[in-house]
BAVO-818582 format. One line per 2 residues: number of its first residue (from 1); for each residue x, y, z of C-alpha. Coordinates in Angstrom, 3 decimals, padded with zeros to 6 digits. Each point is the difference from the previous one (the first is absolute). Example, Ala and Ser with C-alpha at 12.3 -4.5 7.8 and 13.67 -1.06 7.14 Angstrom:
1) 012.300:-004.500:007.800 | 001.370:003.440:-000.660 .
***
This chain:
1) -051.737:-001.761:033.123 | -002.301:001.508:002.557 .
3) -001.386:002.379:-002.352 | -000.910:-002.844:-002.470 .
5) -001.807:-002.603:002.485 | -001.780:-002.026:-002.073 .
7) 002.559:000.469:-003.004 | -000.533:-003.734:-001.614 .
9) 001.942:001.197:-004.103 | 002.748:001.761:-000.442 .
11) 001.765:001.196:-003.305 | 003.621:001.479:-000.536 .
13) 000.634:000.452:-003.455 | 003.205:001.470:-001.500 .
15) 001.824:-000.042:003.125 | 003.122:-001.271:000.600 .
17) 000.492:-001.735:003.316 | 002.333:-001.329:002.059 .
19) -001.236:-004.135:000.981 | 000.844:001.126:003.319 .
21) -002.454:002.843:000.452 | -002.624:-001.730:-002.011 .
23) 000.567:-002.995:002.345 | -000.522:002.278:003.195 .
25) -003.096:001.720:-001.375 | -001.428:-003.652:-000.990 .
27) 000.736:-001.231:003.525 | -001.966:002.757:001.676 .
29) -002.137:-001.689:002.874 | -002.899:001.026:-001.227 .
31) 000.284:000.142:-003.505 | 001.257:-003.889:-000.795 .
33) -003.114:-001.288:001.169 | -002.270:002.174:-001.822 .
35) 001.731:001.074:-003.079 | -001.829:-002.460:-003.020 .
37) 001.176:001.717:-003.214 | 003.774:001.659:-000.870 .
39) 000.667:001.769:-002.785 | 004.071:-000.284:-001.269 .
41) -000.658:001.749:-003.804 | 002.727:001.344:-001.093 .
43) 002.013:000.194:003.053 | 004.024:-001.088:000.696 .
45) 000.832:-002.107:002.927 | 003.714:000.880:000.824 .
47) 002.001:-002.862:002.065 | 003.139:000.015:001.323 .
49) 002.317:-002.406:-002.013 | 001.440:-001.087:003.727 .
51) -003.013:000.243:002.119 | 001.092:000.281:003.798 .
53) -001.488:-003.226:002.021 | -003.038:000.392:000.835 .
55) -000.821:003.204:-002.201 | -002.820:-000.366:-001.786 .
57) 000.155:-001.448:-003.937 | -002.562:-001.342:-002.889 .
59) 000.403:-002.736:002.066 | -001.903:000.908:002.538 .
61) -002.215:003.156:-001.413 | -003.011:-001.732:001.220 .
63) 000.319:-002.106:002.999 | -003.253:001.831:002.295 .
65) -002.045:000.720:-003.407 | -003.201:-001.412:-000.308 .
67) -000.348:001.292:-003.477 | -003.152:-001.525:-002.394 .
69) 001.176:002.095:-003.178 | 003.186:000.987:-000.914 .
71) 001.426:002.196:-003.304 | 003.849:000.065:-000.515 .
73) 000.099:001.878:-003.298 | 003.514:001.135:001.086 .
75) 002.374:001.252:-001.929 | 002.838:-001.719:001.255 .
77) 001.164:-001.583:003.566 | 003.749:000.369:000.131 .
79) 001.661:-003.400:-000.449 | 001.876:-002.027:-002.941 .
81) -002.615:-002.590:-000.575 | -001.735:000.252:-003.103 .
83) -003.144:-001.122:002.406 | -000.040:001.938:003.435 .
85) -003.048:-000.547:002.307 | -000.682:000.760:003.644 .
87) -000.425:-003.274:001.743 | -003.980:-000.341:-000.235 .
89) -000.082:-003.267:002.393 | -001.627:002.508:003.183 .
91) -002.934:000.676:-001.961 | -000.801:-003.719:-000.950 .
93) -003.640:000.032:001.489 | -001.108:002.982:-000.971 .
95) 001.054:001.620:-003.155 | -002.349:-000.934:-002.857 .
97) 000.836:002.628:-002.627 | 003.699:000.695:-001.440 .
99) 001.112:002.639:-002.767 | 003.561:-000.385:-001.075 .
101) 001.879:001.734:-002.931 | 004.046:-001.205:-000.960 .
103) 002.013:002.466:-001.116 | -000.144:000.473:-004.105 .
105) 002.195:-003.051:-001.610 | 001.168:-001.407:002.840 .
107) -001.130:-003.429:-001.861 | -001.065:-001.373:003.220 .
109) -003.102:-003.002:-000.733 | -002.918:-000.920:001.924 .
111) 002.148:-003.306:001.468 | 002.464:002.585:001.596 .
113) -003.540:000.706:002.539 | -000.865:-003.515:001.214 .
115) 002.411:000.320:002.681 | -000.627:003.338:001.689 .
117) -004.023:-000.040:-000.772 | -000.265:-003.757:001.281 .
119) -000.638:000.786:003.776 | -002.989:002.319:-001.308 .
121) -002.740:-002.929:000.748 | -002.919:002.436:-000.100 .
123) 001.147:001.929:-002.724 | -003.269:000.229:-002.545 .
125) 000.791:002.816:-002.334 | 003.633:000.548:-001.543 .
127) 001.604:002.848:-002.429 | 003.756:-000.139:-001.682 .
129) 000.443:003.112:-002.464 | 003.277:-000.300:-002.336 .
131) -000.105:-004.102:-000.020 | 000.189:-000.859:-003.701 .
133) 000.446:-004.130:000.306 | -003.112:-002.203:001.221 .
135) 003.168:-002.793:001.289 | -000.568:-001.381:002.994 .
137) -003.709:000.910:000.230 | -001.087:-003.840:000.913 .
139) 002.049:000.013:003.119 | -000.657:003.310:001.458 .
141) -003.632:-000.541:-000.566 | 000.181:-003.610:002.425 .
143) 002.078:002.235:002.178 | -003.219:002.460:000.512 .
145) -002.740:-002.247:-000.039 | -003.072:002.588:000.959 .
147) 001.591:002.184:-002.758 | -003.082:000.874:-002.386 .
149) 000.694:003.401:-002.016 | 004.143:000.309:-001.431 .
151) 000.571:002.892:-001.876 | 002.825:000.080:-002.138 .
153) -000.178:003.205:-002.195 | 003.075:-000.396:-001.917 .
155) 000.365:-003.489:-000.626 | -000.903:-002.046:-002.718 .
157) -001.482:-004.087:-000.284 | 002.560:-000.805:-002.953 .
159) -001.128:-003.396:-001.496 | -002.590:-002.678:000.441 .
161) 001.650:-001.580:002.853 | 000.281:003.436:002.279 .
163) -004.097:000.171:-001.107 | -000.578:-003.526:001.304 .
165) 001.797:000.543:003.125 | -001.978:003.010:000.502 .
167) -002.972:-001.907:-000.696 | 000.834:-002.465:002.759 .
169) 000.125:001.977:002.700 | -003.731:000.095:000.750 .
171) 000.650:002.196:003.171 | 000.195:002.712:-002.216 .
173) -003.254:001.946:-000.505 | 001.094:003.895:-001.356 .
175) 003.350:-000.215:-002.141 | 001.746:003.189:-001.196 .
177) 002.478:-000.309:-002.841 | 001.863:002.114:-002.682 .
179) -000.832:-002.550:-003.124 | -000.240:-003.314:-001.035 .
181) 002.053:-001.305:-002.718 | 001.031:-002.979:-002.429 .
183) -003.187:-001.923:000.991 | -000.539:-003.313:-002.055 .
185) -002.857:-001.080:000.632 | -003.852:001.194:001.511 .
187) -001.103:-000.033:003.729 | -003.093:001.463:-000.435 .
189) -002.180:-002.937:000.759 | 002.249:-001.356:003.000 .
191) -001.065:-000.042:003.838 | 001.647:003.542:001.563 .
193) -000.567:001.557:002.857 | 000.843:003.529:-001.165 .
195) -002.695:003.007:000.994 | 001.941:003.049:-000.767 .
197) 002.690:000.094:-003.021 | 002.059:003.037:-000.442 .
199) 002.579:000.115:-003.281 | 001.672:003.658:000.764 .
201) 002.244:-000.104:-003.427 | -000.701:-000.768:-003.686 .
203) -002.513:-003.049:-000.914 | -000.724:-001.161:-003.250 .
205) -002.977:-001.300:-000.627 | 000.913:-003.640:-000.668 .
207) 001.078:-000.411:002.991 | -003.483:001.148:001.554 .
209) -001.639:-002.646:-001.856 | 002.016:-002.246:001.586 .
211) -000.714:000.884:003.640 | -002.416:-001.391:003.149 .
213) -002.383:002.487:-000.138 | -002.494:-002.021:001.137 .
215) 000.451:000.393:003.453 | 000.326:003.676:000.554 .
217) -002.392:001.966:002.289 | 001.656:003.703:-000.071 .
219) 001.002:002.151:-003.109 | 002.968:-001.575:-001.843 .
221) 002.254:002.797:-000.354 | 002.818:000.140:-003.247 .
223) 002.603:002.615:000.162 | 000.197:000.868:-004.094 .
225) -001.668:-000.986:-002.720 | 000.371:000.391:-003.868 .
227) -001.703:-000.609:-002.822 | 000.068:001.321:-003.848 .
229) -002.573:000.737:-002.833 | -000.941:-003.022:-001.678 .
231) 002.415:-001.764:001.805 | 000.952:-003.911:000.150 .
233) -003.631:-001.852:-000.389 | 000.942:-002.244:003.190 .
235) 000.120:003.368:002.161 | -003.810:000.619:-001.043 .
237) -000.231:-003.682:001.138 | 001.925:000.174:002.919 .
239) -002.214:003.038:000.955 | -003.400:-002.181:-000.715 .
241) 001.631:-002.616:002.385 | 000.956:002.223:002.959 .
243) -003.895:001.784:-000.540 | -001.593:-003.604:000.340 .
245) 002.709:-001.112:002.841 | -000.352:002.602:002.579 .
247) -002.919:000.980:002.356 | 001.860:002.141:001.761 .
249) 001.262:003.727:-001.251 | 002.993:000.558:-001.820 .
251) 002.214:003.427:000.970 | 002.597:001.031:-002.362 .
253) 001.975:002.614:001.439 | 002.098:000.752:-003.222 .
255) -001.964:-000.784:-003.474 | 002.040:000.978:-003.138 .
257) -002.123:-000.059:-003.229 | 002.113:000.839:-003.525 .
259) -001.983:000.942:-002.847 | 002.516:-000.383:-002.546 .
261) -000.487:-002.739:-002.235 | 002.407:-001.842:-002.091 .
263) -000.694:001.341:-003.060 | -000.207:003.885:000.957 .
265) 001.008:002.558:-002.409 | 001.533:003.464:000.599 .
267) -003.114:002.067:-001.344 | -002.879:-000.231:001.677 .
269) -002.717:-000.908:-002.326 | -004.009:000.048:000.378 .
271) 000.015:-003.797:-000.484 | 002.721:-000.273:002.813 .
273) -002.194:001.834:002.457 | -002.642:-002.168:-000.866 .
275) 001.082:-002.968:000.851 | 001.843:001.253:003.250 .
277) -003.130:000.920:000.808 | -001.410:-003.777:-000.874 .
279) 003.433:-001.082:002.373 | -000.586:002.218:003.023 .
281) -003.354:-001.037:000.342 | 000.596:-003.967:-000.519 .
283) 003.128:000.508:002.920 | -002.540:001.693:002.492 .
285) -002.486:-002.754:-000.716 | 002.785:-002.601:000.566 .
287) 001.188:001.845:003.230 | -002.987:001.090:001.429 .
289) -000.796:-003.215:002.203 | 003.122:000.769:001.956 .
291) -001.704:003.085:001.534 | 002.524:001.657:001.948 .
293) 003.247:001.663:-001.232 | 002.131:002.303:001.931 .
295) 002.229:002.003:-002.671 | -001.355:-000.503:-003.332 .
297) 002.986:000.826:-002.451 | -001.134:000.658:-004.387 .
299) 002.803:000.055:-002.559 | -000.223:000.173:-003.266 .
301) -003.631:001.945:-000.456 | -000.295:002.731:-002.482 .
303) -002.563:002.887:-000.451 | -001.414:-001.034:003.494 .
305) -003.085:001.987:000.576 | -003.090:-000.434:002.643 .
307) -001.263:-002.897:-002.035 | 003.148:-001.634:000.758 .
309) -000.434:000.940:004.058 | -004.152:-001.709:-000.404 .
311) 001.576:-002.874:-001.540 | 003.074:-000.228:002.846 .
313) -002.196:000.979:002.712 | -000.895:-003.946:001.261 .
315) 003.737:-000.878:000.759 | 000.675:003.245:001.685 .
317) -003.150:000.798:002.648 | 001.786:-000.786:002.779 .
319) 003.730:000.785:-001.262 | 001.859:002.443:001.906 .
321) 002.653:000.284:-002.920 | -000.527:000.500:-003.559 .
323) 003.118:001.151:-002.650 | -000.279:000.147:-003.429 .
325) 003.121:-000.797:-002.095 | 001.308:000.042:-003.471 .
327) -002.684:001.352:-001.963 | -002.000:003.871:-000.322 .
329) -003.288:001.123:000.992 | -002.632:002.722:-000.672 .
331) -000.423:001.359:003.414 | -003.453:001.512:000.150 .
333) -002.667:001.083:003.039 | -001.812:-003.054:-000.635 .
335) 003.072:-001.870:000.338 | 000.729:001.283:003.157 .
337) -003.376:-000.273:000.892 | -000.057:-003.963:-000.484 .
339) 003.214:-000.441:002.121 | -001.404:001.174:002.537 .
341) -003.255:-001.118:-000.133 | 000.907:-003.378:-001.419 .
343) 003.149:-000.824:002.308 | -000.651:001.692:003.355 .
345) 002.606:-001.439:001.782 | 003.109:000.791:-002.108 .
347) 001.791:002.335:002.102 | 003.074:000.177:-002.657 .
***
Protein backbone atom coordinates (compact mmCIF):
# COMPACT_ATOMS: atom_id res chain seq x y z
CA UNK A 1 0.00 0.00 0.00
CA UNK A 2 2.94 2.34 0.15
CA UNK A 3 3.27 2.48 -3.45
CA UNK A 4 -0.44 3.52 -3.84
CA UNK A 5 -0.68 6.47 -1.10
CA UNK A 6 -3.47 8.20 -1.99
CA UNK A 7 -5.22 5.00 -3.57
CA UNK A 8 -9.06 6.12 -2.67
CA UNK A 9 -10.95 3.05 -5.68
CA UNK A 10 -10.06 -0.09 -6.12
CA UNK A 11 -11.42 -2.81 -8.62
CA UNK A 12 -10.85 -6.71 -8.65
CA UNK A 13 -12.80 -8.21 -11.20
CA UNK A 14 -12.85 -11.94 -12.06
CA UNK A 15 -10.94 -12.93 -9.16
CA UNK A 16 -11.67 -15.39 -6.89
CA UNK A 17 -10.84 -14.64 -3.28
CA UNK A 18 -10.63 -16.01 -0.20
CA UNK A 19 -13.04 -13.54 2.57
CA UNK A 20 -10.06 -13.88 4.58
CA UNK A 21 -7.49 -12.23 2.36
CA UNK A 22 -9.96 -9.76 1.04
CA UNK A 23 -10.72 -8.97 4.73
CA UNK A 24 -6.89 -8.36 5.49
CA UNK A 25 -6.32 -6.23 2.40
CA UNK A 26 -9.64 -4.15 3.39
CA UNK A 27 -8.31 -3.71 6.93
CA UNK A 28 -5.02 -2.22 5.81
CA UNK A 29 -4.30 0.88 8.16
CA UNK A 30 -4.17 3.05 5.66
CA UNK A 31 -6.37 1.95 3.15
CA UNK A 32 -9.89 1.62 5.34
CA UNK A 33 -9.93 5.15 5.89
CA UNK A 34 -9.36 6.29 2.49
CA UNK A 35 -10.65 3.69 0.21
CA UNK A 36 -14.39 5.37 -1.12
CA UNK A 37 -15.26 3.08 -4.06
CA UNK A 38 -14.78 -1.09 -4.39
CA UNK A 39 -15.30 -2.81 -7.24
CA UNK A 40 -16.57 -6.84 -6.58
CA UNK A 41 -17.70 -7.55 -10.61
CA UNK A 42 -17.55 -10.70 -11.27
CA UNK A 43 -15.52 -11.95 -8.49
CA UNK A 44 -16.11 -15.28 -5.95
CA UNK A 45 -15.83 -14.84 -2.29
CA UNK A 46 -14.83 -18.37 -0.95
CA UNK A 47 -15.75 -19.02 2.95
CA UNK A 48 -15.04 -21.67 4.97
CA UNK A 49 -18.30 -23.67 5.76
CA UNK A 50 -16.76 -23.89 9.60
CA UNK A 51 -15.03 -20.65 9.95
CA UNK A 52 -12.39 -20.89 12.90
CA UNK A 53 -13.42 -18.18 15.78
CA UNK A 54 -12.41 -15.25 15.11
CA UNK A 55 -11.39 -15.82 11.31
CA UNK A 56 -12.68 -13.48 9.27
CA UNK A 57 -16.36 -14.14 7.36
CA UNK A 58 -19.12 -12.03 5.20
CA UNK A 59 -19.85 -11.22 8.47
CA UNK A 60 -17.40 -9.10 9.10
CA UNK A 61 -15.83 -8.18 5.43
CA UNK A 62 -16.17 -4.62 6.31
CA UNK A 63 -15.82 -3.69 9.86
CA UNK A 64 -12.76 -0.60 9.30
CA UNK A 65 -14.33 0.35 5.70
CA UNK A 66 -15.42 3.66 5.23
CA UNK A 67 -16.70 2.86 1.82
CA UNK A 68 -19.24 5.67 -0.07
CA UNK A 69 -19.81 3.30 -3.22
CA UNK A 70 -19.83 -0.15 -3.38
CA UNK A 71 -20.42 -2.82 -6.59
CA UNK A 72 -20.91 -6.56 -5.68
CA UNK A 73 -21.66 -7.90 -9.16
CA UNK A 74 -20.28 -11.25 -7.85
CA UNK A 75 -20.73 -14.24 -9.18
CA UNK A 76 -21.36 -16.16 -6.27
CA UNK A 77 -20.29 -16.03 -2.34
CA UNK A 78 -20.13 -19.61 -1.18
CA UNK A 79 -23.08 -20.37 1.11
CA UNK A 80 -26.63 -22.26 0.84
CA UNK A 81 -28.82 -19.26 1.09
CA UNK A 82 -30.57 -18.40 -1.90
CA UNK A 83 -29.67 -14.61 -0.57
CA UNK A 84 -25.96 -14.31 0.73
CA UNK A 85 -24.69 -10.78 1.68
CA UNK A 86 -21.70 -9.52 3.62
CA UNK A 87 -23.01 -7.86 6.70
CA UNK A 88 -23.20 -4.09 5.37
CA UNK A 89 -24.10 -2.61 9.03
CA UNK A 90 -20.03 -1.03 9.26
CA UNK A 91 -20.64 1.10 6.43
CA UNK A 92 -24.03 2.62 7.71
CA UNK A 93 -22.83 6.36 7.52
CA UNK A 94 -21.15 6.39 4.64
CA UNK A 95 -22.05 4.26 1.75
CA UNK A 96 -24.50 6.06 -0.55
CA UNK A 97 -24.28 3.99 -3.74
CA UNK A 98 -24.90 0.01 -3.93
CA UNK A 99 -24.78 -2.35 -7.13
CA UNK A 100 -25.97 -5.83 -6.45
CA UNK A 101 -26.68 -8.71 -8.97
CA UNK A 102 -28.44 -12.41 -7.55
CA UNK A 103 -27.42 -15.20 -9.14
CA UNK A 104 -29.74 -16.12 -12.44
CA UNK A 105 -33.21 -17.73 -11.02
CA UNK A 106 -32.48 -17.81 -7.72
CA UNK A 107 -36.22 -16.27 -7.39
CA UNK A 108 -35.09 -14.18 -4.61
CA UNK A 109 -37.67 -10.64 -4.40
CA UNK A 110 -36.94 -7.23 -3.46
CA UNK A 111 -38.60 -8.04 0.33
CA UNK A 112 -35.74 -10.67 0.77
CA UNK A 113 -33.35 -6.96 0.97
CA UNK A 114 -35.16 -4.95 3.66
CA UNK A 115 -33.30 -6.69 6.23
CA UNK A 116 -29.64 -6.60 5.23
CA UNK A 117 -29.96 -2.99 3.31
CA UNK A 118 -31.94 -1.46 6.40
CA UNK A 119 -28.84 -0.22 8.44
CA UNK A 120 -27.78 1.68 5.07
CA UNK A 121 -29.35 5.19 6.43
CA UNK A 122 -27.42 7.26 3.90
CA UNK A 123 -27.81 5.06 1.16
CA UNK A 124 -29.12 7.49 -1.93
CA UNK A 125 -28.57 5.47 -5.04
CA UNK A 126 -29.36 1.57 -5.24
CA UNK A 127 -28.89 -1.23 -8.15
CA UNK A 128 -30.30 -5.10 -7.99
CA UNK A 129 -29.59 -6.89 -11.49
CA UNK A 130 -31.52 -10.41 -11.87
CA UNK A 131 -34.62 -9.24 -9.45
CA UNK A 132 -37.70 -10.02 -11.54
CA UNK A 133 -40.64 -9.28 -8.69
CA UNK A 134 -41.34 -5.51 -7.55
CA UNK A 135 -42.77 -7.45 -3.86
CA UNK A 136 -41.83 -5.87 -1.06
CA UNK A 137 -40.79 -2.58 -2.71
CA UNK A 138 -43.03 -0.34 -0.12
CA UNK A 139 -41.09 -1.56 2.83
CA UNK A 140 -37.60 -1.49 1.66
CA UNK A 141 -38.18 1.93 0.33
CA UNK A 142 -39.33 3.26 4.32
CA UNK A 143 -36.33 1.22 5.26
CA UNK A 144 -33.97 3.70 3.05
CA UNK A 145 -35.54 6.85 3.43
CA UNK A 146 -32.79 9.27 1.51
CA UNK A 147 -33.03 6.57 -1.25
CA UNK A 148 -33.76 8.69 -4.55
CA UNK A 149 -32.56 6.69 -7.81
CA UNK A 150 -33.48 2.40 -7.61
CA UNK A 151 -32.56 0.68 -10.51
CA UNK A 152 -34.05 -2.48 -11.13
CA UNK A 153 -33.06 -3.65 -14.70
CA UNK A 154 -34.78 -6.86 -14.79
CA UNK A 155 -37.84 -6.43 -13.02
CA UNK A 156 -41.12 -5.66 -14.06
CA UNK A 157 -44.30 -3.25 -12.32
CA UNK A 158 -46.98 -6.11 -13.09
CA UNK A 159 -50.46 -4.49 -12.52
CA UNK A 160 -52.05 -1.26 -11.48
CA UNK A 161 -51.47 -1.74 -7.90
CA UNK A 162 -47.40 -2.40 -8.23
CA UNK A 163 -47.77 1.15 -10.53
CA UNK A 164 -49.55 2.92 -7.67
CA UNK A 165 -47.19 1.80 -5.13
CA UNK A 166 -44.48 2.97 -7.25
CA UNK A 167 -46.22 6.10 -7.63
CA UNK A 168 -46.32 6.60 -3.87
CA UNK A 169 -43.07 6.57 -3.07
CA UNK A 170 -42.30 10.21 -3.86
CA UNK A 171 -38.61 9.74 -2.67
CA UNK A 172 -38.02 8.34 -5.83
CA UNK A 173 -36.70 10.76 -8.48
CA UNK A 174 -34.71 8.40 -11.43
CA UNK A 175 -36.46 4.83 -11.69
CA UNK A 176 -34.93 2.08 -13.87
CA UNK A 177 -37.16 -0.80 -14.89
CA UNK A 178 -37.42 -3.71 -17.45
CA UNK A 179 -41.34 -2.97 -18.46
CA UNK A 180 -44.50 -2.10 -17.30
CA UNK A 181 -47.38 -4.30 -17.77
CA UNK A 182 -51.27 -5.03 -17.38
CA UNK A 183 -51.90 -1.31 -16.61
CA UNK A 184 -55.71 -0.39 -16.28
CA UNK A 185 -55.96 2.72 -16.16
CA UNK A 186 -53.86 6.35 -17.11
CA UNK A 187 -51.38 8.24 -14.78
CA UNK A 188 -50.39 10.66 -17.03
CA UNK A 189 -51.99 13.65 -15.47
CA UNK A 190 -51.18 12.58 -11.71
CA UNK A 191 -48.64 14.45 -9.28
CA UNK A 192 -45.04 12.33 -9.72
CA UNK A 193 -41.96 13.09 -8.79
CA UNK A 194 -40.11 11.11 -11.46
CA UNK A 195 -37.04 13.07 -13.47
CA UNK A 196 -35.35 10.27 -15.19
CA UNK A 197 -37.40 7.04 -16.51
CA UNK A 198 -35.51 4.21 -17.94
CA UNK A 199 -37.71 1.01 -19.49
CA UNK A 200 -34.54 -1.35 -20.57
CA UNK A 201 -36.99 -4.20 -22.21
CA UNK A 202 -39.94 -4.17 -24.65
CA UNK A 203 -42.70 -1.22 -24.34
CA UNK A 204 -45.66 -0.97 -26.24
CA UNK A 205 -46.89 2.03 -26.93
CA UNK A 206 -50.12 1.98 -24.91
CA UNK A 207 -48.53 1.75 -22.14
CA UNK A 208 -46.46 5.07 -22.90
CA UNK A 209 -49.58 6.88 -23.21
CA UNK A 210 -50.35 5.95 -20.02
CA UNK A 211 -47.26 7.21 -18.17
CA UNK A 212 -46.12 10.55 -15.89
CA UNK A 213 -44.20 12.10 -18.31
CA UNK A 214 -44.85 15.22 -17.13
CA UNK A 215 -42.32 15.48 -14.72
CA UNK A 216 -39.20 14.33 -16.41
CA UNK A 217 -36.09 16.57 -16.76
CA UNK A 218 -33.43 14.02 -18.47
CA UNK A 219 -33.90 11.81 -21.66
CA UNK A 220 -36.45 9.03 -21.03
CA UNK A 221 -34.70 6.10 -22.19
CA UNK A 222 -36.87 2.68 -23.65
CA UNK A 223 -34.93 -0.41 -24.21
CA UNK A 224 -36.97 -1.75 -27.62
CA UNK A 225 -39.40 -0.54 -29.56
CA UNK A 226 -41.65 -1.87 -32.46
CA UNK A 227 -43.87 -0.75 -34.72
CA UNK A 228 -45.39 -2.03 -38.27
CA UNK A 229 -46.55 -0.45 -41.64
CA UNK A 230 -49.87 0.85 -41.36
CA UNK A 231 -50.15 -0.54 -38.17
CA UNK A 232 -53.06 -0.37 -35.38
CA UNK A 233 -54.51 3.44 -35.80
CA UNK A 234 -54.17 3.87 -31.82
CA UNK A 235 -50.22 3.35 -32.24
CA UNK A 236 -50.23 6.53 -34.68
CA UNK A 237 -52.25 7.97 -31.72
CA UNK A 238 -50.32 6.78 -29.06
CA UNK A 239 -47.28 8.27 -30.96
CA UNK A 240 -49.21 11.87 -31.33
CA UNK A 241 -49.71 11.57 -27.47
CA UNK A 242 -46.15 10.76 -26.35
CA UNK A 243 -44.94 13.82 -29.14
CA UNK A 244 -47.35 16.34 -27.28
CA UNK A 245 -46.48 14.74 -23.63
CA UNK A 246 -42.81 14.96 -23.45
CA UNK A 247 -40.37 17.98 -23.34
CA UNK A 248 -37.71 16.06 -22.72
CA UNK A 249 -35.78 13.61 -25.43
CA UNK A 250 -36.71 10.25 -26.05
CA UNK A 251 -33.62 7.49 -26.65
CA UNK A 252 -34.52 4.25 -28.08
CA UNK A 253 -31.72 2.03 -27.94
CA UNK A 254 -33.37 -0.86 -29.99
CA UNK A 255 -36.13 0.40 -32.71
CA UNK A 256 -37.56 -2.48 -34.86
CA UNK A 257 -39.60 -1.21 -37.88
CA UNK A 258 -41.38 -4.21 -40.21
CA UNK A 259 -42.43 -3.24 -43.51
CA UNK A 260 -44.52 -6.07 -44.25
CA UNK A 261 -48.02 -5.40 -44.39
CA UNK A 262 -50.91 -7.64 -43.96
CA UNK A 263 -51.86 -8.04 -47.22
CA UNK A 264 -48.29 -8.65 -48.93
CA UNK A 265 -47.99 -10.82 -51.86
CA UNK A 266 -45.07 -13.03 -52.98
CA UNK A 267 -44.22 -10.97 -56.27
CA UNK A 268 -43.14 -7.83 -55.90
CA UNK A 269 -45.20 -5.56 -57.97
CA UNK A 270 -44.70 -1.73 -59.10
CA UNK A 271 -47.88 -0.85 -57.17
CA UNK A 272 -46.39 -2.70 -54.04
CA UNK A 273 -43.28 -0.57 -54.12
CA UNK A 274 -45.34 2.29 -54.35
CA UNK A 275 -47.08 2.25 -51.58
CA UNK A 276 -44.11 0.92 -49.35
CA UNK A 277 -42.72 3.80 -50.40
CA UNK A 278 -46.06 5.92 -49.24
CA UNK A 279 -45.51 3.52 -45.70
CA UNK A 280 -41.83 4.17 -45.05
CA UNK A 281 -42.21 7.67 -45.33
CA UNK A 282 -45.57 8.04 -43.12
CA UNK A 283 -43.45 5.63 -40.24
CA UNK A 284 -40.40 8.13 -40.33
CA UNK A 285 -42.81 11.03 -40.05
CA UNK A 286 -44.56 9.23 -37.12
CA UNK A 287 -41.12 8.36 -35.49
CA UNK A 288 -39.20 11.19 -36.14
CA UNK A 289 -40.14 13.29 -32.89
CA UNK A 290 -38.45 10.60 -30.87
CA UNK A 291 -35.03 11.73 -32.20
CA UNK A 292 -32.64 9.37 -30.92
CA UNK A 293 -32.37 5.61 -31.70
CA UNK A 294 -29.49 3.44 -30.96
CA UNK A 295 -29.84 0.21 -33.32
CA UNK A 296 -32.33 0.86 -35.89
CA UNK A 297 -33.47 -2.71 -37.13
CA UNK A 298 -35.78 -2.81 -41.08
CA UNK A 299 -37.57 -6.03 -42.00
CA UNK A 300 -39.56 -6.61 -44.54
CA UNK A 301 -38.19 -3.82 -47.28
CA UNK A 302 -37.74 -4.83 -50.82
CA UNK A 303 -35.72 -3.29 -53.76
CA UNK A 304 -34.13 -0.90 -51.10
CA UNK A 305 -32.09 1.60 -52.94
CA UNK A 306 -30.52 5.21 -51.83
CA UNK A 307 -33.97 6.70 -51.99
CA UNK A 308 -34.87 4.35 -49.38
CA UNK A 309 -31.49 5.43 -47.16
CA UNK A 310 -32.81 9.68 -47.85
CA UNK A 311 -36.08 8.61 -46.70
CA UNK A 312 -34.56 6.43 -43.45
CA UNK A 313 -31.92 8.85 -42.84
CA UNK A 314 -34.03 11.01 -39.86
CA UNK A 315 -34.40 7.91 -37.50
CA UNK A 316 -30.88 6.80 -38.00
CA UNK A 317 -28.38 10.15 -37.65
CA UNK A 318 -27.25 9.31 -34.56
CA UNK A 319 -27.69 5.32 -34.66
CA UNK A 320 -24.70 3.36 -34.12
CA UNK A 321 -26.54 0.14 -35.49
CA UNK A 322 -28.46 -0.31 -38.54
CA UNK A 323 -29.50 -4.13 -40.07
CA UNK A 324 -31.61 -4.69 -42.73
CA UNK A 325 -33.76 -7.88 -42.69
CA UNK A 326 -36.07 -9.90 -44.77
CA UNK A 327 -36.18 -8.18 -47.93
CA UNK A 328 -33.36 -7.40 -51.17
CA UNK A 329 -31.69 -4.39 -52.26
CA UNK A 330 -29.93 -2.79 -55.28
CA UNK A 331 -26.65 -1.98 -53.78
CA UNK A 332 -25.22 0.89 -55.77
CA UNK A 333 -22.27 3.79 -55.14
CA UNK A 334 -24.89 6.15 -54.38
CA UNK A 335 -26.25 3.84 -51.96
CA UNK A 336 -23.25 3.53 -50.20
CA UNK A 337 -22.69 6.97 -50.55
CA UNK A 338 -26.00 7.96 -48.54
CA UNK A 339 -25.12 5.55 -45.64
CA UNK A 340 -22.50 7.13 -45.00
CA UNK A 341 -23.25 10.44 -45.54
CA UNK A 342 -26.77 10.16 -44.22
CA UNK A 343 -26.06 7.95 -40.98
CA UNK A 344 -22.55 8.87 -39.80
CA UNK A 345 -22.62 7.21 -36.75
CA UNK A 346 -23.57 3.61 -37.68
CA UNK A 347 -20.53 1.79 -36.95
CA UNK A 348 -22.30 -1.74 -37.92
Amino acid sequence: MDSFPSLTSLSLHNYATPCSGLASLLAHPALSLQLQQLDLTGTTILQAKRPKPGAATLANLFHASRLKQLRLLTKKMVGEAKLLLPNLQPLSQYLTQLCLQQPKGSGVGLDKFTAPLQPLAQLQVLKISCIHRLEGLPGLLQALPRLHTLQLPDAAVKGQEQMDALLAATQLTSIQLSSLKGLTSSCADVPCSWQRLELTGRVGWMTLTYLPLHSLSQALVLGHLGIRARDNPDVAAALHLLAEAITVPVQIMELAVNMRSPDYLEVITPELLQQQGVDLAQLVALLQPLQCCGKVNVRGLYEVTAADVLALAPLCWDCTHFALHGGSMEPSLQFWRQLVQLMPAVQK
